[in-house]
Backbone as numpy.savetxt, mean C-alpha at the origin, in Angstrom:
# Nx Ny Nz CAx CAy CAz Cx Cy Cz
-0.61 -14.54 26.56 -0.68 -13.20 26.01 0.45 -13.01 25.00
0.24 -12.59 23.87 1.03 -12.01 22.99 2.45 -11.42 23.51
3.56 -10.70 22.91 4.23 -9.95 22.93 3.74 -9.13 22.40
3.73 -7.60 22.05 3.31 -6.26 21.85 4.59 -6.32 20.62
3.82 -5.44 19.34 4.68 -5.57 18.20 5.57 -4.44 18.47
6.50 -4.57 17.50 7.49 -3.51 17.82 7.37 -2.58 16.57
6.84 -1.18 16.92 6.09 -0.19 15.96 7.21 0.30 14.92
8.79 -0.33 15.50 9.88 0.13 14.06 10.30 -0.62 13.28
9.25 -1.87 13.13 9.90 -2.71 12.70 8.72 -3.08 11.50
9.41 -3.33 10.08 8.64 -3.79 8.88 8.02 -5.30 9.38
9.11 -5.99 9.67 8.50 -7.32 10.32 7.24 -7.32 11.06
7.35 -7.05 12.17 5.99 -6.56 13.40 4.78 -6.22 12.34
5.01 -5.00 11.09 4.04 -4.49 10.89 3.16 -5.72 9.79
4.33 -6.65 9.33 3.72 -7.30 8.48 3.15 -8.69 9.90
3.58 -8.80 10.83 2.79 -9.47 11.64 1.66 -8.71 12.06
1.35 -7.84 12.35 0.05 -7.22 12.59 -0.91 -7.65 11.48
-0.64 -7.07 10.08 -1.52 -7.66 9.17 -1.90 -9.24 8.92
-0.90 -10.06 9.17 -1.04 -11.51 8.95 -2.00 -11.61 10.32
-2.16 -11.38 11.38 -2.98 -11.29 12.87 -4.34 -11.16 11.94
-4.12 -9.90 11.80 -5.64 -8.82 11.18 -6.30 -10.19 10.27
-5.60 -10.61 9.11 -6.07 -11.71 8.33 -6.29 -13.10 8.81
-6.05 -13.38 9.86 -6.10 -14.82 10.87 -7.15 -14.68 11.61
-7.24 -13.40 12.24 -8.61 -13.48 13.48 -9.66 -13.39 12.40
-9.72 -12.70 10.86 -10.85 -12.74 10.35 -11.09 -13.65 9.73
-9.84 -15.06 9.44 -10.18 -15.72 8.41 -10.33 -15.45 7.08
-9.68 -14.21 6.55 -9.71 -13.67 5.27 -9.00 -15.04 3.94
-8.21 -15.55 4.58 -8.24 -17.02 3.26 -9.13 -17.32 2.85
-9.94 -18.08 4.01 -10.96 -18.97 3.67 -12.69 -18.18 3.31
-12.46 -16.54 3.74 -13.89 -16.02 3.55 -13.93 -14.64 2.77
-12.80 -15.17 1.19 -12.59 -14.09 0.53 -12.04 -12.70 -0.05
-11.41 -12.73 1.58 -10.94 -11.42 1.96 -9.92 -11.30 1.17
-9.01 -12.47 0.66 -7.71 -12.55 0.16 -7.70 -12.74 -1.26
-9.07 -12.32 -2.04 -9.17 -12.86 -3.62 -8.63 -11.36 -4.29
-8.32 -11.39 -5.27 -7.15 -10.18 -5.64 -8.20 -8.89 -6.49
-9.61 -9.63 -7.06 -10.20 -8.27 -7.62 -11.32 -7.80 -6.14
-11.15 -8.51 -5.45 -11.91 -8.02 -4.12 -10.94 -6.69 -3.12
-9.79 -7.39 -3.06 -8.89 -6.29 -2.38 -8.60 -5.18 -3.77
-8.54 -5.45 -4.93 -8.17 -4.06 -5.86 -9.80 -3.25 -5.09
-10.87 -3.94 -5.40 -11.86 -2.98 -5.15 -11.93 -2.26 -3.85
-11.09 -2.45 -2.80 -11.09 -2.28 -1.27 -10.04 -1.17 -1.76
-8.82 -1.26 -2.71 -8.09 -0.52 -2.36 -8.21 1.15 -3.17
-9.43 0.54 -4.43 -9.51 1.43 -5.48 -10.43 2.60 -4.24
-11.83 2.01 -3.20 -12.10 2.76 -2.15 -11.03 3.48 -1.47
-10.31 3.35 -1.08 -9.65 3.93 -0.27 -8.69 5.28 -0.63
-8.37 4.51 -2.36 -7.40 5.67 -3.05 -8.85 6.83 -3.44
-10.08 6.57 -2.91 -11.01 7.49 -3.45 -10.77 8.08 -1.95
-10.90 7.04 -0.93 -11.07 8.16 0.46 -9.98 9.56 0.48
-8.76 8.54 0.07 -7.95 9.52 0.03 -7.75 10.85 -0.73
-8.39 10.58 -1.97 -8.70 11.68 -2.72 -9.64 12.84 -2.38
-10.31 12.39 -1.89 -11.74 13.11 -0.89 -11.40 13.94 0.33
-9.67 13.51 1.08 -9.49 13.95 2.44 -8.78 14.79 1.67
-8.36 14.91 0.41 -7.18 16.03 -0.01 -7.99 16.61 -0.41
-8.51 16.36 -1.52 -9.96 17.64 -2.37 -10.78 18.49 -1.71
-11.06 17.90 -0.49 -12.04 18.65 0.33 -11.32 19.37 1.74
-10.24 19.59 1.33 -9.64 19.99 2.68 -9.62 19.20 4.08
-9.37 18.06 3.80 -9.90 17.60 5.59 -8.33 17.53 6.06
-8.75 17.47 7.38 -7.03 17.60 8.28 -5.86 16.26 7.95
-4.85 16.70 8.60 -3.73 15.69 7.97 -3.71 14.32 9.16
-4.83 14.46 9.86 -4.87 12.97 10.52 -6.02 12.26 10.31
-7.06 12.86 8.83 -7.56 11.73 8.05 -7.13 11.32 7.12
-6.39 12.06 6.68 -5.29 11.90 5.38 -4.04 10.67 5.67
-3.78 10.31 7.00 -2.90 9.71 7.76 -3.40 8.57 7.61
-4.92 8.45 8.04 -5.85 7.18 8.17 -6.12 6.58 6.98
-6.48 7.70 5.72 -6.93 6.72 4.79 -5.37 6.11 4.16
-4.58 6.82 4.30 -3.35 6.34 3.82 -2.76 5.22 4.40
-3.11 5.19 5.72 -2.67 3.96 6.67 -3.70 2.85 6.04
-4.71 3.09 5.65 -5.93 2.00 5.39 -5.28 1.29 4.14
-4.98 2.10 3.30 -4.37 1.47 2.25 -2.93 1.00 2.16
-2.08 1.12 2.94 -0.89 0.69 3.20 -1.43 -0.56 3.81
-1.84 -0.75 4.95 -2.67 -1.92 5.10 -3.24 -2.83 3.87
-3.88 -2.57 3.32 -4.46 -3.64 2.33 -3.14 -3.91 1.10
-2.19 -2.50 0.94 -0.90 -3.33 0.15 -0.22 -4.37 0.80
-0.03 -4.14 2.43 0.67 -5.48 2.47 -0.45 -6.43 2.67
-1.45 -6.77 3.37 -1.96 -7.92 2.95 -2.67 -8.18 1.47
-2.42 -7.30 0.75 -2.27 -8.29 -1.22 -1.04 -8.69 -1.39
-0.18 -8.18 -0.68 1.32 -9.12 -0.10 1.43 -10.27 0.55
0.68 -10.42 1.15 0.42 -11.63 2.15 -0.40 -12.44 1.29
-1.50 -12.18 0.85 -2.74 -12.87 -0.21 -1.61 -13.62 -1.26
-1.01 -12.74 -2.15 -0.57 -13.00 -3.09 0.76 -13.76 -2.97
1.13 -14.06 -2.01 2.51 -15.00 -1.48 3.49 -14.29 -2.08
3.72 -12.64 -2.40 5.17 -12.06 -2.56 5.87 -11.78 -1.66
7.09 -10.76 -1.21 7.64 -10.38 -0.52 7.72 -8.75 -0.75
7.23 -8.20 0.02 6.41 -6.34 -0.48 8.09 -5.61 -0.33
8.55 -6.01 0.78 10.04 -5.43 0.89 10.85 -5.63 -0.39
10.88 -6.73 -0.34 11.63 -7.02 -1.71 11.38 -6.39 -3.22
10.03 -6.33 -3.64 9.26 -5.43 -4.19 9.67 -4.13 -4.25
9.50 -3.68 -3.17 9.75 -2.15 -3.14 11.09 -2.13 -3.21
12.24 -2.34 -2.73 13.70 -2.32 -2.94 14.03 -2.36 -3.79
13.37 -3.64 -5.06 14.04 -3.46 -6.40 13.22 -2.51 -7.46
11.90 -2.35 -6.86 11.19 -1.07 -7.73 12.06 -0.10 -7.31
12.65 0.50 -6.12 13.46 1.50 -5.72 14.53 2.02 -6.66
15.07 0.64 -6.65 16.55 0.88 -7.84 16.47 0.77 -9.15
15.38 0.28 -9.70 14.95 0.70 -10.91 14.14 2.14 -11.08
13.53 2.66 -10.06 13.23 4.41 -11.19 14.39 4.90 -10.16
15.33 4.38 -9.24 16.28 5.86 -9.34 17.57 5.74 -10.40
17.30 4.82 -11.44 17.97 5.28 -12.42 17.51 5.90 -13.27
15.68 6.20 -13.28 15.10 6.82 -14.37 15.35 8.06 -14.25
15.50 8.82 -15.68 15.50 10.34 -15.59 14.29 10.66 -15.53
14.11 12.38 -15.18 12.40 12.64 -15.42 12.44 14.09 -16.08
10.84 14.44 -16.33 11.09 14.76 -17.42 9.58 15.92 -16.86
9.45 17.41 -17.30 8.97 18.49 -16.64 7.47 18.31 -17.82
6.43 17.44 -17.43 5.29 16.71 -17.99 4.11 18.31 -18.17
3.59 19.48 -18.70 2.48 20.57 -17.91 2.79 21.07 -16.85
4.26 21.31 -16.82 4.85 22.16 -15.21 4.70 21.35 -13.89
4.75 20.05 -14.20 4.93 18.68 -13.29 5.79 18.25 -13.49
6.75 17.55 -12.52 8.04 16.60 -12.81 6.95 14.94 -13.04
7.72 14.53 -13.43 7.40 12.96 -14.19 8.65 11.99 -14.04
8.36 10.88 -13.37 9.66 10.22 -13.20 9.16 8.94 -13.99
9.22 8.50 -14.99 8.48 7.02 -15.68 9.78 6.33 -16.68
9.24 5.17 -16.95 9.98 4.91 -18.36 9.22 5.24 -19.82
10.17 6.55 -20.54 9.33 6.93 -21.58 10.14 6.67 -22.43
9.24 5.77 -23.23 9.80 4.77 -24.24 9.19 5.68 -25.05
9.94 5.46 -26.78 9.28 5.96 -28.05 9.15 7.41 -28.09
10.33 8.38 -27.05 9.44 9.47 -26.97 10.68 10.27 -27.17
């Protein structure tokens, strides 16, 4: 029997997904090809759009968001990066960006030429 993952830990969670991708065999049966998961994930950023637009409660909004956090790290796993690492140095690159009040929206980007 397994050990039981440990739910505070980035590690654990990226072992859950590497599990999820092993019991299905997603290497070898596609699951892991990169315009297959954009299309899995482009679904999901629609579910999610759908649980906000239409009012639905904040524990489907939880789910589709969890669905897609899921498929970022395994295009992490697919794609042999490191998602932590990723996100840490995307981190410290826009918190040096300034932002900028876009149609009475804040905007945090790099605006070049402007």
């Amino acid at each position: 029997m397994s050990k039981p993952y440990n739910r505070d830990s980035y590690a654990d969670m990226l072992k859950a997904v590497q599990d999820f991708h092993d019991k299905h065999d997603f290497k070898n049966t596609g699951g892991e090809e990169m315009t297959y998961r954009i299309a899995l994930m482009s679904e999901e950023l629609g579910e999610i759009a759908s649980a906000v637009t239409k009012g639905k409660g904040k524990s489907e909004l939880a789910e589709e968001t969890a669905d897609l956090f899921i498929l970022l790290i395994g295009t992490a796993i697919a794609a042999d990066f490191d998602l932590k690492d990723a996100f840490w140095h995307k981190m410290e690159k826009i918190m040096r960006r300034e932002s900028r009040m876009i149609n009475g929206r804040i905007r945090v980007s790099e605006f070049s030429g402007q």
